[in-house]
Each structure stands twice: as C-alpha cells, then as structure tokens.
C-alpha positions, 0 to 999 in steps of 0.5 A, a space after each residue: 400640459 404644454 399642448 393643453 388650452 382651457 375655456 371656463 368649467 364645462 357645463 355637460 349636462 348634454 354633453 356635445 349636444 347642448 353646452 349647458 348643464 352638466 358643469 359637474 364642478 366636483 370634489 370629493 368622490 373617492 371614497 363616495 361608494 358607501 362609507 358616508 352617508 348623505 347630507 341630511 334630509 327633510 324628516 321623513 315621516 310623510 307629512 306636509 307641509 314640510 322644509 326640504 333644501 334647508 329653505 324650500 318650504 311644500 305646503 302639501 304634496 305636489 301633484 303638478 312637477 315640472 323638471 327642467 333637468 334631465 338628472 331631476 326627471 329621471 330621478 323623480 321616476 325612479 322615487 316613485 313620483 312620475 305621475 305627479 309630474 306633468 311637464 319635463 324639459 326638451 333634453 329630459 328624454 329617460 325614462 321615455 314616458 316623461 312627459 316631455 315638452 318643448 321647455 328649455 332649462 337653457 332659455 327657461 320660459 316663466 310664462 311656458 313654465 307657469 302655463 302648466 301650473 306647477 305647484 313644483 319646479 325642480 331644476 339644475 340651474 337658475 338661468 335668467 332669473 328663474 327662481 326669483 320669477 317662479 317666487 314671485 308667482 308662488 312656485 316653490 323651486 328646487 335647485 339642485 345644481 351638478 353633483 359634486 360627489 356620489 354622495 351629493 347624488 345619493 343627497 340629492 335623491 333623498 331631497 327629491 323624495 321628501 320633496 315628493 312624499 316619497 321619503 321610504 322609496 328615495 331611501 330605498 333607491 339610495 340603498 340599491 345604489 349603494 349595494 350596486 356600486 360597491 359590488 362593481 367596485 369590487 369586481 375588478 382589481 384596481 388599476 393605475 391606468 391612464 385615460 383620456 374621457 372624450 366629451 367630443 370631437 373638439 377633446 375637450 376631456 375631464 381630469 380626476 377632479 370632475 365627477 366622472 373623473 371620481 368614478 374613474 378614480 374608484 377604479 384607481 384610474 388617472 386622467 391624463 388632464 390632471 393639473 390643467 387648472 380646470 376639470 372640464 379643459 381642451 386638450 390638442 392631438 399632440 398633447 394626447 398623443 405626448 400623454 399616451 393614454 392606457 385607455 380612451 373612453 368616448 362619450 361623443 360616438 351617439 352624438 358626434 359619430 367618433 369610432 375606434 377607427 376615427 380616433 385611430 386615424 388621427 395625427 399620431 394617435 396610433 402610436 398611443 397605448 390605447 389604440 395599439 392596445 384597442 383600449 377605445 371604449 364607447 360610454 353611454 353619452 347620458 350615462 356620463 353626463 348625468 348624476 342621478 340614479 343611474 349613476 350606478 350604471 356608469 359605475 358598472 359599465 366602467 367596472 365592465 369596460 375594465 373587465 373585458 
C-alpha cells in the first residue's frame, strides 16, 4: 500500500498504553475454533513433581506465583489457581482481585521478583536476562510468549493448569471456549468485508495475519493492511482513506479517547464506507490485546459488533 510506512512487529500486549507485550506475531488461526486440538500437555493426573513446557520441571504444587503478564494472571484465575499466587505484575489489572503490585514485566526486577519468594514465575516475555536469573536463584519459569493462534491459546491454558494442579478445571476452561467461540462464529453470516482495527491514534492497525486479524478472519473479514510486510504496520490518512474500509474497529477509545466523531473529523475519512456507513466500533482495549480465556469474549463482541 503506497501510503503505508512500517516499524518492527508491534508488541501490544498493552496496546496505546505500554508498548511492549502484546507482539502477537500470529499464523495459523483460521480454523482455530474447534477442529484441532491443542499441543500436547504435561500428563494430568495431578501429581508432582512434573515437566510442563517440554523442560520446566515443578517439584511440587506452587503455592507462591508471580505472573508478570497480564494474559498469564487472568488465566491463572480462570484455572482455579488464583490464590496460589501472591504478586502480579503493574499491567495485570483482570480480574481485579489479583494481587497486583508495582512489578514490571517491561523492566523486571530479579531482586523485587525473588522478595516475594516465588516458587513460580510465569511470564510472556524474557526481558533483560529474566529467566536465566530466576534460574540461577532456583525459580522454575514459565515462558509463555504472544499467542500465535486460538489454539496456542487453548495450549497455553492447559500449560498453565498442569502447571498449577489444575489439569481437570484448565480442560474445563478450554472446552467452554471451545463451545462459545463456535456458537459466536455461527451466529452471524459470513462476511467479506473490510476493516481497519486502530490500535491508536498514531493508525498503526494489524492485518489478517496477526492474532486479532485471525479472529476477524473466522467472520471472513479482511484487513485492509494486508501485504504491508508486517502484521502490526502504520498506516497514513490517506492511505485508509484510499482502501475504504466497510468497518473500522477502535481499540485506543479507553486509552486514547478516539470516537466515532474524532475519527469522522479526520482528513477525508468521511468519505469512507464506514463512516458513511456508521460502521465505527469501539472494541474492548484488553480484550484485543490479550490471548487468553477471554479471548472467547473478543470473539462474541465481534460476532455482536457484525450482528448489529
């Protein structure tokens, strides 16, 4: 796309608030709903010690979990681990009775991490030597980067589990997501539409190779970025304006304050189907930044979002 300009993979696992996580660097999820089953799991008969993430080796059931990645925390409530953890990183703010702390996953702090005497650590990224210190003082680590399909998730939700003890309630999790997402899939036709997904004002957008593009494409969705060589690229006014999008998705109206109206005011965005159209929707900022149980609810606020 001539009006295009590009900058390394985005990482949004904050989106327009922190620059840093959320590098869903995706393939594969077109036909993620339900048809194949996730990577395989550590054996889930509920005993320790045991080997989860093909070399992460839990002598017994952790009782002290620090989660510097907001996808790991929510998910390790949603298996049924929550009290077993006792710190949760700055940008960990679902579900709101994690206990949340002034941790970094940007800027970890070995010596802040280790106060809280872990006996796991789970996180999305390894930033600044992280794993190789928490190994060096003993701490098993659970590296779990960026989803790159639904079926990552669902894998990294059963990782999590065994991890935990949790083996029957992380298949349990998985299953219902299973259900939710075909149901959403299946609630609306199928559409060709185009999009433009605002992941801020600056328009910088994702294309249907990222992860958030491949929950668009179980709709049958474009992005209108495709082929810009990245899934997370920059796009100018006129460039959007020169693609027309059918619909524009805003994930920067909590942090950022962009409204139908802003986006409407822009140079020559009225002329685009979607505003003419009123097809400007605001997403959930979380929602579509994160890759973990809650994915099933981006999924069935898009089916909505179509629906309406």
């Amino acid at each position: 796309m001539g009006n295009m300009t590009h900058r390394p993979v985005r990482i949004p696992t904050v989106l327009a608030v922190m620059a840093a996580t959320v590098a869903l660097t995706v393939s594969g999820c077109g036909s993620d709903t339900t048809d194949e089953q996730p990577a395989d799991k550590a054996a889930g008969d509920g005993t320790f010690p045991r080997t989860v993430a093909s070399d992460v080796v839990i002598e017994s059931r952790p009782t002290s979990i620090v989660s510097l990645s907001p996808t790991a925390t929510e998910t390790l409530f949603a298996v049924g681990a929550g009290e077993q953890v006792v710190a949760v990183d700055s940008q960990s703010d679902f579900p709101t009775d994690a206990p949340r702390t002034e941790l970094s996953a940007y800027t970890p702090s070995l010596e802040a991490i280790i106060g809280y005497d872990p006996d796991l650590v789970v996180a999305s990224d390894d930033i600044d030597g992280l794993v190789a210190g928490l190994d060096a003082a003993d701490v098993p680590v659970l590296l779990l980067p960026a989803a790159t399909s639904i079926d990552d998730t669902y894998a990294q939700i059963e990782t999590i589990a065994d991890a935990t003890g949790h083996d029957t309630e992380g298949d349990a999790v998985v299953a219902d997501m299973r259900t939710r997402i075909d149901a959403a899939v299946a609630s609306v036709p199928q559409s060709n539409a185009t999009y433009f997904h605002e992941l801020d004002s600056m328009l910088y957008t994702v294309t249907s190779e990222s992860f958030i593009g491949r929950i668009y494409g179980l709709f049958g969705l474009t992005s209108i970025a495709d082929g810009a060589g990245t899934d997370y690229p920059q796009m100018s006014d006129e460039g959007v304006v020169a693609a027309d999008p059918d619909i524009v998705f805003l994930a920067d109206s909590q942090c950022c304050g962009v409204t139908a109206e802003t986006v409407a005011a822009r140079p020559g965005w009225a002329s685009t189907t979607a505003v003419r159209d009123g097809a400007i929707i605001t997403m959930d900022e979380d929602l579509s930044s994160r890759w973990g149980p809650r994915v099933a609810d981006q999924v069935e606020a898009v089916a909505t979002a179509l629906s309406s």
